[in-house]
N, C-alpha and C positions, 0 to 999 in steps of 0.2 A: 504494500500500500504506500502512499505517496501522503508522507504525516508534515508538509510544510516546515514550516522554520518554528524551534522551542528555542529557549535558551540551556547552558550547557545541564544545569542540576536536572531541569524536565527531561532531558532528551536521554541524561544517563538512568532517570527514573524509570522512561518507559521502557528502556532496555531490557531492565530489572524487572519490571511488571507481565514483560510478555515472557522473561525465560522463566520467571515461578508458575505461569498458565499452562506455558505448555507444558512443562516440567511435572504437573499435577491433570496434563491431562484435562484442563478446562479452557484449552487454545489450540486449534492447530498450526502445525509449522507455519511459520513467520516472516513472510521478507519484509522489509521495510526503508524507506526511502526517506531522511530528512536534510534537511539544513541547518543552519546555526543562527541565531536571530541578531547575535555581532560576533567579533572576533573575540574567541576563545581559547583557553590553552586546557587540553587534557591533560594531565598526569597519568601514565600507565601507575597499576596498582601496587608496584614494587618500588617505585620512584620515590623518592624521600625530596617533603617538602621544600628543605634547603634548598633543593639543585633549583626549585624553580628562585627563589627567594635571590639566588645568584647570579639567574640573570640580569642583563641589563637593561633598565628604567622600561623601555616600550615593551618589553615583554612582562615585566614582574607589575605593570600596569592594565595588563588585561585581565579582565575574567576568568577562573580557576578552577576547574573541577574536576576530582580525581574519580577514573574511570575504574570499573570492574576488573578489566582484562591487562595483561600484563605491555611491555615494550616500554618504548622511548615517547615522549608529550611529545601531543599533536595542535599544531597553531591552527585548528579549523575556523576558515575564513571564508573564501570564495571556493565552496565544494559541494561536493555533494556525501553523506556517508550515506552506508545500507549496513541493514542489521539486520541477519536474517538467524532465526531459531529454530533447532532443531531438537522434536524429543528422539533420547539415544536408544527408548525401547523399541521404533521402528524396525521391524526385522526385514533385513535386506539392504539396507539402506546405512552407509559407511556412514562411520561418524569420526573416522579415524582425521586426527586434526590436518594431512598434508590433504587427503583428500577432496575436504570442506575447501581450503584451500584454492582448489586446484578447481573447484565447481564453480566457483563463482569466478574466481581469475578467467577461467577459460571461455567464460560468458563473455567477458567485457574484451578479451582478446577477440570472437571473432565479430561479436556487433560493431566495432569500435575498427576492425580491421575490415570490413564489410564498407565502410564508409570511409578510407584512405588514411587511414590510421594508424601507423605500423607500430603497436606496442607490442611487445615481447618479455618471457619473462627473462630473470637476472642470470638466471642457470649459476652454473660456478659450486662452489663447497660452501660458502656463506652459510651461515644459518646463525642470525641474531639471538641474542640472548635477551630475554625479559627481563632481566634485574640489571645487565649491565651495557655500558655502551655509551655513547653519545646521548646527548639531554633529547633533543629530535628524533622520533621515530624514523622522518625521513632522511638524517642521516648515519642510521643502520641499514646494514646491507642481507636480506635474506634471498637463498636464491629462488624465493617462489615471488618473490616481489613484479609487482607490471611496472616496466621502463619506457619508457620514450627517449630516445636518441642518447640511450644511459645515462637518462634521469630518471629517480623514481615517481611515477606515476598513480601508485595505488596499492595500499600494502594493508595486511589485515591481522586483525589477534582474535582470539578467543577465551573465555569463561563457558569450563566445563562442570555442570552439576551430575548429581545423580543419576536425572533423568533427562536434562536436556543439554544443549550447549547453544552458548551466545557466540557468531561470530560477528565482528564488524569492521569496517574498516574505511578508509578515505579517499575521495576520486577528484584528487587536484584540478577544478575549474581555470581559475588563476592565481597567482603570485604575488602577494600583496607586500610582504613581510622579507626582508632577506635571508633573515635571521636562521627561516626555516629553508633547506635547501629541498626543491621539489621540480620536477614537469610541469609543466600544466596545456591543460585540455584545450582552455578557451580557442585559443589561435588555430586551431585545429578543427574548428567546427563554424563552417561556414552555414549561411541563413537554411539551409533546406534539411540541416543534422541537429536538428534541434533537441534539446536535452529529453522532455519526454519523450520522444522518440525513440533513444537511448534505451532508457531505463524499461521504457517496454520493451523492446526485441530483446533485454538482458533477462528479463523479469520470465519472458518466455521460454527461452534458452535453459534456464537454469531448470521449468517447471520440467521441459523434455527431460534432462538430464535425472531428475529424482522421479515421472513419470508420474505426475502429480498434478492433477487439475487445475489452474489459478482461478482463485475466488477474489476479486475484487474486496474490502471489507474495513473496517472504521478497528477502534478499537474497544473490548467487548467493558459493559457495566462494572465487572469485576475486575480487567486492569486498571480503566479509569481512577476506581475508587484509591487501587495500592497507587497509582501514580502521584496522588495527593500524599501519602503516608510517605512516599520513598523520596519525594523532591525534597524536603525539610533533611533528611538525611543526606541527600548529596549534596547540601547549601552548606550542611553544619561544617564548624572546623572540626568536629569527632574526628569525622570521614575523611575529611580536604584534607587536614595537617598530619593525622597518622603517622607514626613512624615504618 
């Protein structure tokens, strides 16, 4: 679904709200599609508050909120993310985390290559660490990452529960910020590729690939309600400052 622009605490809340649904089995799998409502910085869940506290004035001046899933802070600006949910009791259906991966990368490789695009992944032995590395997600290097002209273009993490897994991840529009080193899409997409357009052909792509209906859908009574409960949690410093 296509859930417009929250700001960061809402947008990390619904995350959270649709992987406890499906996870209990009162959601089914989940893609979803938003934006950022300004410039924000994620903290992956391993990230110790300091590192952001140390950057410099235009970054430790933006908006802050620490995400569920592990890697390097993301400056989401001019983007798009998706966050698609999966429960793990599905039989047949990989939940093994390259594979997830590798489902959704291989969407936006060929809609995005379909329309003169040439992104590819990073290949190589890479493989980023979640607790360590550069402050930037996008300046770690995994080799399942999407590149444009060996810049990173789109790269993803995950939060595995019992019974389901949250993946997510970011699809560099434009460049706003130096600070964060990225690709980006914009230049790339002349008037007739226009972004829903995108996100459909991907949205479809991925349904082939898991063999799975899409249903159009809002989100249901009962996330709404935990997405009130969990925004006050990802606003609080409890959560944000954690060590």
């Amino acid at each position: 679904m296509w859930d417009g622009a929250r700001g960061g605490a809402a947008n990390m809340a619904v995350d959270e709200a649709v992987l406890l649904a499906v996870g209990e089995g009162q959601a089914p799998a989940t893609l979803r599609f938003y934006r950022w409502l300004e410039p924000t910085i994620s903290l992956g869940y391993f990230q110790r508050y300091e590192e952001f506290q140390a950057q410099e004035e235009e970054i430790r001046s933006l908006p802050m909120v620490r995400r569920q899933t592990g890697g390097g802070a993301i400056l989401h600006d001019d983007e798009v993310t998706y966050s698609l949910v999966m429960p793990i009791s599905d039989k047949g259906q990989s939940t093994d985390i390259a594979d997830l991966y590798q489902l959704v990368h291989d969407a936006f490789i060929a809609v995005l290559g379909e329309r003169g695009v040439p992104v590819a992944y990073r290949d190589g032995q890479e493989s980023a660490n979640s607790q360590r590395g550069p402050f930037f997600c996008f300046a770690r290097a995994h080799r399942l990452d999407l590149v444009l002209e060996g810049e990173k273009l789109l790269g993803s993490a995950q939060r595995r529960m019992k019974q389901a897994v949250l993946q997510h991840g970011s699809l560099i529009l434009g460049r706003h910020f130096a600070q964060q080193p990225s690709a980006q899409l914009r230049p790339e997409i002349n008037h007739t590729n226009n972004l829903d357009e995108i996100l459909t052909d991907v949205t479809e792509h991925i349904g082939q690939q898991l063999d799975m209906k899409i249903q159009l859908g809002e989100l249901s009574g009962l996330e709404l309600e935990r997405v009130t409960e969990l925004e006050a949690k990802y606003a609080g410093e409890a959560w944000t400052r954690q060590k």
